[in-house]
N, C-alpha and C positions, 0 to 999 in steps of 0.2 A: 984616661978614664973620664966618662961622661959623667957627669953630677943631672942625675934628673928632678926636672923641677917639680915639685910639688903644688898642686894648686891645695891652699886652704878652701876648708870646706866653709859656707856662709851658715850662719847660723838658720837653725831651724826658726822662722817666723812662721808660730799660731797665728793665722786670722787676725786683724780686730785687737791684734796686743800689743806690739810692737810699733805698728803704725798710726796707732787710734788718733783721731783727729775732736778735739772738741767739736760738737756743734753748735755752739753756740758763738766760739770766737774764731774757730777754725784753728785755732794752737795746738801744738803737740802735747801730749798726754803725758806723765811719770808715773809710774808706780812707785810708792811711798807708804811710810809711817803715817798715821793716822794722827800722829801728834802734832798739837795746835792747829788742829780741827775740830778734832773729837775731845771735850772735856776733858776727860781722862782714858788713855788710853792702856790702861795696865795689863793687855789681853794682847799686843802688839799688832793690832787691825793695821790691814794694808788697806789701801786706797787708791783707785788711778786717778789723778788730779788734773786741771787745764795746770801748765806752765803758766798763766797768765793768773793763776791762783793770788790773791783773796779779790783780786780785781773780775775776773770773772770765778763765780765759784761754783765752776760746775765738778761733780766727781762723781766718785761711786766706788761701795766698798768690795772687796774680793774675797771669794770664799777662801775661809777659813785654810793654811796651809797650803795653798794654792795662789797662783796668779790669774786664776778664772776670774771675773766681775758678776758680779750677780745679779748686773741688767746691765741697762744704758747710761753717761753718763749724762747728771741731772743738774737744775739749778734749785736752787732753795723751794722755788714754787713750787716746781715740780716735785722734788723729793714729798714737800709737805704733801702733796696731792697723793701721792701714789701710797703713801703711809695712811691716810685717809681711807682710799680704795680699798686696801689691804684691810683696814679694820670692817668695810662696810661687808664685803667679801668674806671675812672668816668669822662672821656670825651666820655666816648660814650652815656652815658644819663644826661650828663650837657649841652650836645649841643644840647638835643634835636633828635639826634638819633633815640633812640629805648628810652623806658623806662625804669626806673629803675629796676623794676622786668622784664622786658625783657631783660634786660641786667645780672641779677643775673642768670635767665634760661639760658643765651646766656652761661654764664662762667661753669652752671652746667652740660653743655652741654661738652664743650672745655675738663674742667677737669675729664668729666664723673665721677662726683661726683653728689650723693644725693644735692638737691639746702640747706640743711640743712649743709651742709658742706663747703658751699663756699668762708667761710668767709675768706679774706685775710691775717690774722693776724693770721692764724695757716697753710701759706703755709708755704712750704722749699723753698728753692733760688730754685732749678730746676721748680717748680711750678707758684715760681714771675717771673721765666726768661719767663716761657710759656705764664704768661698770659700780661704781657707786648709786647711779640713777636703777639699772638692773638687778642688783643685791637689795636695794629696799624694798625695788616693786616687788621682787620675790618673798625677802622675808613678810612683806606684808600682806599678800595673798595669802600666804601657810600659815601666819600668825591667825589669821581669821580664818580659816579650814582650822585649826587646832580650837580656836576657841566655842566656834559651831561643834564641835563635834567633844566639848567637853576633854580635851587634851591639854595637859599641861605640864606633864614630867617625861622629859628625855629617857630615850631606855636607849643599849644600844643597837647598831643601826639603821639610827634614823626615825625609827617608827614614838610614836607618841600613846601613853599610856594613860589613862583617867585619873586623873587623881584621888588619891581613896579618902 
């Protein structure tokens, strides 16, 4: 009797997971604990890390429960920059503005990018510069259309009511 070989199956490699390459030193990537990284980690955040970690320190955290990343990995600049972005960007529909997803079209628009793209955790600094530069031009125009027009209290969306 013949013994048939089995081939093992290779693992299912996601995209972008398995093989991820730093950019900034070109070293391979781990997924890890967030601990002695992150201050306190008592929530068990994962992280894909450079192997060449604290010497290069690029990373980025992964959604919750998952091994997805919820951008690109970053360096301290860049992390700060795009934290940055993200605040100048979510005053335009935390105040009531425009909506959220009219503010995601707004940005898909800016960066003419697919809105499947928009996510701010896989910009470059030239891209957090732009949409921090775009998110004030913006709120600054509407801040001044709201004040010409006597509007100062958020309703909901979007629209601006007089203040009584």
């Amino acid at each position: 009797m013949k013994k048939s070989k089995t081939k093992k199956r290779k693992k299912f490699d996601k995209p972008g997971m398995n093989n991820m390459r730093c950019p900034y030193c070109g070293s391979s990537v781990h997924l890890r604990s967030a601990a002695g990284i992150y201050k306190s980690n008592d929530e068990d955040i994962k992280l894909y890390v450079c192997s060449k970690y604290p010497v290069c320190d690029a990373y980025v955290r992964v959604q919750e429960g998952t091994t997805r990343p919820l951008g690109s990995l970053a360096d301290a600049k860049l992390r700060a920059l795009r934290i940055t972005a993200h605040r100048h960007f979510d005053k335009l529909h935390k105040t009531g503005l425009i909506s959220k997803d009219e503010a995601y079209g707004w940005l898909a628009f800016i960066l003419q990018y697919p809105l499947s793209q928009t996510h701010i955790g896989y910009q470059s600094e030239y891209y957090c510069n732009l949409i921090i530069e775009e998110s004030d031009k913006f709120f600054r125009n509407s801040e001044w259309k709201l004040k010409e027009n006597n509007r100062s209290e958020p309703v909901k969306g979007g629209d601006y009511r007089a203040a009584q």
